[in-house]
Residue, then its C-alpha position, 0 to 999 in steps of 0.5 A: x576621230x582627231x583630224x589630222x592637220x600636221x605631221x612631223x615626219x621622222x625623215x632619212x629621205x630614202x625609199x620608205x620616207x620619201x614615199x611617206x610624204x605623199x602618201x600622208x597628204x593623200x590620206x589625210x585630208x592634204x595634211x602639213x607635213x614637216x620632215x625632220x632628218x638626223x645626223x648621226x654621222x651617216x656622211x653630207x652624201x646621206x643629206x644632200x639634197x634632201x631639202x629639196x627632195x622634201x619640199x618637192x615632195x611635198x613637205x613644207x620644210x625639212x630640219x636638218x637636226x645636228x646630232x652625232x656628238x650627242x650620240x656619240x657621248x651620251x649612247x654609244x659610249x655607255x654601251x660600249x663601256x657596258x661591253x653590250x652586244x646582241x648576239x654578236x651584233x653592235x647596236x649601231x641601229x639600236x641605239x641610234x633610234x632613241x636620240x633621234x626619236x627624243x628630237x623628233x617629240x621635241x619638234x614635234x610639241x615645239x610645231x604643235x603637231x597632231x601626230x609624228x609618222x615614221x617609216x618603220x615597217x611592222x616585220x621590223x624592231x625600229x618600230x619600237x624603239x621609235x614609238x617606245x621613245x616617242x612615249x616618253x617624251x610625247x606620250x599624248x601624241x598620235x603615231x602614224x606607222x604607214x607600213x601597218x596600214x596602207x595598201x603597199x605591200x613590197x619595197x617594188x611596190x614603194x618604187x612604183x608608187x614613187x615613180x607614178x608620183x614623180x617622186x625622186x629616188x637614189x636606188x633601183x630594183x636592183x639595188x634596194x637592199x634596206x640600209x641604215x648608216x650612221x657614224x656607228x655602222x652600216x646595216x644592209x637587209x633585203x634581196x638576195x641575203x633574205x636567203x641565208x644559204x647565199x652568200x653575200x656580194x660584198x662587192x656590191x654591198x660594202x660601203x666602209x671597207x673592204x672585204x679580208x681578202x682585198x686587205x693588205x698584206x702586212x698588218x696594222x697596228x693602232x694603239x687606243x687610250x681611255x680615261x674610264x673607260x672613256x676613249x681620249x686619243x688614238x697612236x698619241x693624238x687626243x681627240x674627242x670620241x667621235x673623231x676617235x670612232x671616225x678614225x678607227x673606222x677609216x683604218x678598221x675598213x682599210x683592213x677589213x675589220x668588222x663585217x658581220x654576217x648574222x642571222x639575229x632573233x628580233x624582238x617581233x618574233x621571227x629571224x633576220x639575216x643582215x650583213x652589218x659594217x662596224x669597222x671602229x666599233x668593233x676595234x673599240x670594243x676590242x680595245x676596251x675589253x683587253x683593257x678591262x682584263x687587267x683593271x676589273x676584279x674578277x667578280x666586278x668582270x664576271x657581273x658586268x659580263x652577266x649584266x652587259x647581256x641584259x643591257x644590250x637586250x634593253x637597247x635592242x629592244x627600244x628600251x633605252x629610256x627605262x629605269x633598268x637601263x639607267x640603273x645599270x648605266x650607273x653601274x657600269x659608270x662605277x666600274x669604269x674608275x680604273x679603266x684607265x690605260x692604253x691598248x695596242x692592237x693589231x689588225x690584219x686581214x679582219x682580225x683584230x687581236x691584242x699586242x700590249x695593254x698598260x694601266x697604271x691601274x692594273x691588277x697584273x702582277x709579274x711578279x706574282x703570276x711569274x713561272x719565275x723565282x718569286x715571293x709567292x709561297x706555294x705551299x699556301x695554295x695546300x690550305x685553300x685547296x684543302x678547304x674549298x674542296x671540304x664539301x667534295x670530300x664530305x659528300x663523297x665521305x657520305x656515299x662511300x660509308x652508304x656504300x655507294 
């Protein structure tokens, strides 16, 4: 059996990891352990104190591994621009695990690591999207997944485990709601919504706005630009795409956009019930789509429609790093030519509706869809008609001469 001397340990610095650290030195022989932590955009609150807090924990040194542009440019716009959504869901914790865990590998060879740990349960999906990640882009190193092997059983259980050790937590048995947070989105799981005939307290649970009811009175309009299918500025101002998704999600929250209630199916088997925050994303996937209604030919429309299931399957189930995935990438890449335009949406009390979409690129034409005088000569309509309902009238010939 390979001894274990080092392991890099994929770091959040909440519940789970924390209690990892000691948990590793105790059963592996008091092996060195190097946390990394990633910053998605979670906010400076989320990584406060956590070199400190791995240290003290036992840790010989924590990185603090800067990744919010990256995912950013190279995972959430794709996967908005493939217009892909599980079941309703925006991915925000789904396409965040592959750039952190391509990091972590990275560390990991760089440290001569023997193994890389994470904290993923095994009820969970990140579990896969972590370890099929790691397989790529370290598939000799040994994986360490705690929650499949030791002897907790409950996040109680981690609590009083992390109490006996000393080891500092920012939540209490009755805030232990599973959250993960990122510039994307902010997912919450556990105690009472693990019963999906109650109703969330949004008051207690919601981090990046406010519920429908507390927003205001009179709606908000935001105008978004796209360069194909890229997002270039908001209400005039250019800006790069993470301070795009910054600024939607201040306005989105303020105008309780983007709560999502969802019972989902995972990729292990059973169903999860979890209330997701994503204010920016979802008026950014609004703005793209009202955008792609006047720029797509509708058989491109309706086979990204198709695909764009399936792409969304690919990232919720860890599968990012995979041919199919980059080969609908580029299709989508293609696509994307004419998406070029500005969008104005209006927002209100959580909805999010369109109030004016322009192109110079669209394939809307007043004058031919007009209920108006136009050049548009109806009588063309007869022929088409006549032809594309042949086979109708040759089946029913059929019948009716079978006496049927």
């Amino acid at each position: 059996m390979q001894e274990i001397q080092k392991v890099v340990l994929a770091y959040s610095g909440g519940l789970d990891t924390s209690v990892i650290i000691p948990w590793l030195k105790e059963h592996y022989n008091n092996c060195e352990v190097v946390a990394v932590a990633a910053d998605v955009g979670q906010g400076m609150g989320e990584l406060e104190g956590l070199q400190e807090k791995a240290v003290k924990t036992g840790a010989s040194k924590l990185y603090v591994e800067h990744l919010t542009d990256e995912f950013v440019n190279d995972y959430i716009i794709p996967t908005v621009q493939a217009g892909a959504s599980y079941e309703g869901y925006l991915l925000g914790t789904s396409f965040a695990r592959p750039v952190i865990a391509k990091r972590i590998a990275e560390i990991a060879l760089q440290e001569g690591a023997d193994a890389i740990a994470h904290g993923c349960t095994g009820k969970g999906n990140d579990q896969v999207r972590f370890e099929l990640a790691l397989k790529t882009f370290a598939p000799q190193m040994k994986i360490i997944a705690p929650w499949r092997v030791w002897e907790l059983k409950s996040r109680e259980e981690e609590i009083a485990y992390a109490e006996a050790r000393n080891v500092p937590l920012k939540i209490t048995r009755e805030t232990n709601y599973s959250k993960d947070k990122n510039i994307w989105h902010l997912s919450h799981e556990g105690l009472d919504l693990e019963d999906p005939g109650n109703e969330p307290v949004y008051g207690r649970i919601l981090e990046m706005g406010v519920t429908p009811e507390k927003a205001p009175d009179v709606p908000a309009y935001v105008t978004v630009e796209f360069e194909k299918g890229v997002p270039m500025a908001v209400d005039g101002r250019k800006m790069s795409c993470t301070d795009v998704i910054l600024t939607l999600n201040q306005l989105g929250g303020e105008n309780g956009v983007g709560i999502l209630d969802l019972v989902e199916n995972r990729l292990v088997g059973m169903k999860s019930r979890g209330v997701y925050e994503t204010p920016g994303g979802t008026i950014l996937y609004k703005a793209h789509e009202v955008l792609e209604s006047i720029t797509l030919d509708k058989d491109t429309a309706h086979e990204k429609t198709r695909l764009g299931v399936t792409f969304a399957e690919l990232v919720y189930n860890g599968q990012w790093y995979t041919p199919l995935r980059e080969a609908l990438t580029a299709f989508v890449e293609k696509t994307q030519e004419p998406v070029t335009g500005r969008v104005r949406l209006k927002l209100y009390k959580g909805n999010v509706t369109p109030a004016g979409v322009w192109s110079p690129n669209s394939l809307y034409s007043e004058d031919i869809a007009t209920f108006g005088e136009s050049d548009y000569d109806q009588m063309d309509s007869q022929g088409f008609i006549n032809l594309y309902g042949l086979p109708n009238k040759v089946r029913a010939m059929m019948l009716k001469k079978q006496g049927k």
